[in-house]
C-alpha positions in Angstrom: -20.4 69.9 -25.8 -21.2 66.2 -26.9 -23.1 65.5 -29.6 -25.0 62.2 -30.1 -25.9 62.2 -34.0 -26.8 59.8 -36.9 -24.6 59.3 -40.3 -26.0 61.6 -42.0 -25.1 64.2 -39.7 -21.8 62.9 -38.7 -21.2 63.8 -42.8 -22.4 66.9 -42.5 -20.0 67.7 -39.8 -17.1 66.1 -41.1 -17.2 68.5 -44.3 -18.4 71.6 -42.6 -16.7 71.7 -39.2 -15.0 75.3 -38.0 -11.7 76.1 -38.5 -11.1 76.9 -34.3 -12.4 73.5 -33.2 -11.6 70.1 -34.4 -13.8 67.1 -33.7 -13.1 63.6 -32.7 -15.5 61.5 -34.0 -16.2 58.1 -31.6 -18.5 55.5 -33.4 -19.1 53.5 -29.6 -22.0 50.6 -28.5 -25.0 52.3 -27.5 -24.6 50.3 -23.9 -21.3 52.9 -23.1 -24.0 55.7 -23.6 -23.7 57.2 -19.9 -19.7 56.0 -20.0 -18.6 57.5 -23.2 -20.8 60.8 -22.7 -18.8 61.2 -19.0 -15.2 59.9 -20.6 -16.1 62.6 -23.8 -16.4 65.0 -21.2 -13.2 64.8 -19.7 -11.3 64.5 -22.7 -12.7 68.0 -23.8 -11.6 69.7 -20.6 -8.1 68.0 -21.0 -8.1 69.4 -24.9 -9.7 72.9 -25.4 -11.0 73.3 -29.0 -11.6 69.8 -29.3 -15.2 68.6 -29.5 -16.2 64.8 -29.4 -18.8 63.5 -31.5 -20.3 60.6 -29.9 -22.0 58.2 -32.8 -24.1 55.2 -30.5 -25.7 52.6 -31.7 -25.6 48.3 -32.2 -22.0 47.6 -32.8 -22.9 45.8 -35.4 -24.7 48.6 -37.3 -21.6 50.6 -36.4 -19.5 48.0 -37.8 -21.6 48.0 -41.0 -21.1 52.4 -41.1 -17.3 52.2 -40.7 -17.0 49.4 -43.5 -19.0 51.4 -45.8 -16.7 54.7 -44.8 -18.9 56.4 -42.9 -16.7 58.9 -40.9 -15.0 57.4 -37.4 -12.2 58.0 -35.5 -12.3 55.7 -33.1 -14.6 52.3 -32.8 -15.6 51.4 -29.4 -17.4 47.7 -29.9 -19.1 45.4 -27.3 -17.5 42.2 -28.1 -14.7 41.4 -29.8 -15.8 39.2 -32.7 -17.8 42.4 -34.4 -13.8 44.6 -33.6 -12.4 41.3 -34.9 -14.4 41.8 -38.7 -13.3 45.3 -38.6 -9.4 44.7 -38.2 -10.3 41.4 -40.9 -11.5 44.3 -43.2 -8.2 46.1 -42.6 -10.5 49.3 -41.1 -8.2 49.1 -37.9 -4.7 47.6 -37.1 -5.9 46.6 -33.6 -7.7 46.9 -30.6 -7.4 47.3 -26.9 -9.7 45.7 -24.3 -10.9 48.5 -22.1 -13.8 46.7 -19.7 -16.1 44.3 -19.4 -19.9 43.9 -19.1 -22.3 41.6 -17.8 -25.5 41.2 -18.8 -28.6 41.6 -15.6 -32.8 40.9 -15.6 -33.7 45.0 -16.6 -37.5 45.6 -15.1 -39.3 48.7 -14.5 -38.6 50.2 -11.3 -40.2 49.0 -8.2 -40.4 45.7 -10.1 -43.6 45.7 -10.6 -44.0 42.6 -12.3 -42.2 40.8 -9.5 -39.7 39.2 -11.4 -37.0 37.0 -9.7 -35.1 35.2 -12.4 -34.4 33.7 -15.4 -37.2 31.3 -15.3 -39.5 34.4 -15.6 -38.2 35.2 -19.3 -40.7 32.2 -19.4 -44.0 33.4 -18.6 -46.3 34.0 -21.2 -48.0 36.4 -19.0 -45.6 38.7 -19.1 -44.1 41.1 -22.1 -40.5 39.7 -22.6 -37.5 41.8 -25.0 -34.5 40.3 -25.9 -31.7 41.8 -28.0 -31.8 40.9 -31.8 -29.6 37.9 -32.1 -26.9 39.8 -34.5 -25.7 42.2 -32.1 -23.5 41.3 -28.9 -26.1 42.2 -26.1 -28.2 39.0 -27.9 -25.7 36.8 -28.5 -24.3 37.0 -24.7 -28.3 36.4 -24.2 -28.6 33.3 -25.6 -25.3 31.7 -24.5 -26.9 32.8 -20.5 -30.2 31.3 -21.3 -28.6 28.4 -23.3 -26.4 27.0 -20.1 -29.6 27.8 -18.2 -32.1 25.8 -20.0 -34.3 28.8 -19.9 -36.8 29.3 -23.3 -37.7 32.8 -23.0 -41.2 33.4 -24.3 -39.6 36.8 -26.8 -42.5 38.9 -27.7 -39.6 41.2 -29.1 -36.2 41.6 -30.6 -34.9 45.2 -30.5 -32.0 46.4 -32.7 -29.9 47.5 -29.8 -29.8 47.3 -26.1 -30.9 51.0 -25.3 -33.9 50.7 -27.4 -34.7 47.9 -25.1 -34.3 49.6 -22.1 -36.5 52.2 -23.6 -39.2 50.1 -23.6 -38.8 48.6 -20.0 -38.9 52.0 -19.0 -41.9 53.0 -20.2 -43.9 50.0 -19.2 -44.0 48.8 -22.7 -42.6 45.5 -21.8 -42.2 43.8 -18.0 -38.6 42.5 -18.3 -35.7 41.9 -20.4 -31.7 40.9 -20.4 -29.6 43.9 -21.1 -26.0 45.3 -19.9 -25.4 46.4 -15.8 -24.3 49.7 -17.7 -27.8 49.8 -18.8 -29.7 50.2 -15.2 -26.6 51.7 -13.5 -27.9 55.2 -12.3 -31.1 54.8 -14.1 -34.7 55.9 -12.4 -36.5 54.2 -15.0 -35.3 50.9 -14.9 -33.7 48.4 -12.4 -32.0 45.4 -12.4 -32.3 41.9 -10.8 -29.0 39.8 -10.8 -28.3 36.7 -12.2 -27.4 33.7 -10.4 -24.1 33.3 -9.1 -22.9 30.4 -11.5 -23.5 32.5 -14.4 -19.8 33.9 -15.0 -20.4 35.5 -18.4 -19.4 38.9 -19.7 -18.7 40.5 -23.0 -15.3 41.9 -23.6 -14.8 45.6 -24.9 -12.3 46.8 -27.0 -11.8 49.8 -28.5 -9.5 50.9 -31.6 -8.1 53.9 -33.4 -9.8 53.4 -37.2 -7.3 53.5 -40.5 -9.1 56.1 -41.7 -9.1 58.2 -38.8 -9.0 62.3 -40.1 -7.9 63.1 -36.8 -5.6 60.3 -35.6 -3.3 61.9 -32.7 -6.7 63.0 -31.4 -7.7 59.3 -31.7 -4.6 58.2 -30.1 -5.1 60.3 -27.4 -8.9 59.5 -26.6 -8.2 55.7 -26.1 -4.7 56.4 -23.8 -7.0 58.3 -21.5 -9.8 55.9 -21.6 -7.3 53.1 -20.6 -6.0 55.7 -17.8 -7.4 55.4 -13.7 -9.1 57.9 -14.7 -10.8 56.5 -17.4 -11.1 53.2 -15.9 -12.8 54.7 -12.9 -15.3 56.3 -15.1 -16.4 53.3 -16.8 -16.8 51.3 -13.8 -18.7 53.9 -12.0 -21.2 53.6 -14.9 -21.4 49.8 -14.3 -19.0 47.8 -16.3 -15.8 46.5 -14.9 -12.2 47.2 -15.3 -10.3 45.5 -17.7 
């Protein structure tokens, strides 16, 4: 079974866990969300007694948990500047890049704004969410709207890119930027592309943590996410292969 918990219980398990099952903990991006709960799945057929705890959030809140020693195994983070302050903080020796993500227009489906580009993260008519600028989903925003001359007219910034789908899907706002992993799959949300000349995407990279309590496990998780198999998991949930 997968569990998707806060800190606070992620403690709790990490004192209290059974003797007959041994857990993996995997702090990941909340964008791998669909990826990580189908790769998490695998992994626990291919390792009986092992349960994965899947942690999701910004990866820079995640960051922020694994620098203060909140408990983590692995670290699954959506660019590589956030892994980058984690190996800096000698939390992790390395990384591994394990797929790519691009960002598209997210908007309720049927479109019922009838939104076509860019140029409509403009229109004041219209409720527009962006991703807070400190977490990779709004920086790789603002460098696609920067090179597009676009000046979205932001009515709000959310903390992480699944809170902003959230709110696309339930009509709370008309449109926003988020991941293709986001609207893969989804029936609450859809997504119009980007133009062609728009060749962006975030790199994601993935690491066994220092203070990992159950390393091999660790070891194991990110060999068969860089597998086919693994690889054809991710990219069926909308990122690419590495």
């Amino acid at each position: 079974m997968i569990w998707r918990v806060a800190v606070g219980a992620l403690l709790l398990a990490a004192c209290s866990g059974g003797e007959s099952e041994r857990q993996l903990v995997v702090s990941a991006a909340s964008s791998l969300t669909n990826a990580f709960g189908e790769v998490a799945s695998a992994f626990e057929e291919r390792h009986p007694g092992v349960s994965v705890v899947l942690n999701l959030g910004a990866s820079s809140a995640l960051r922020e948990q694994i620098l203060n020693g909140a408990p983590a195994d692995v670290f699954a983070s959506a660019d590589e500047a956030t892994m980058d302050a984690v190996i800096n903080a000698s939390a992790a020796a390395g990384s591994e890049v394990f797929a790519h993500n691009r960002l598209v227009i997210a908007v309720a489906s049927g479109n019922p704004a009838d939104v076509s580009g860019l140029e409509d993260l403009a229109r004041t008519d219209l409720f527009v969410g962006l991703c807070a600028p400190s977490v990779p989903c709004g920086r790789l925003a603002a460098l696609v709207l920067d090179t597009q001359g676009v000046v979205p007219a932001v009515d709000t910034y959310e903390p992480n890119v699944r809170s902003l789908v959230t709110k696309i899907g339930n009509g709370d706002l008309d449109m926003g930027l988020v991941y293709r992993s986001d609207v893969t799959g989804s029936s609450m949300v859809e997504g119009v592309g980007l133009p062609e000349d728009v060749d962006f995407a975030n790199d994601y990279h993935i690491a066994v943590l220092d203070r990992a309590r159950e390393p091999d496990l660790a070891t194991a998780f990110v060999e068969f996410l860089l597998s086919p198999e693994g690889v054809a998991i991710v990219v069926a949930n909308g990122l690419e292969a590495p």
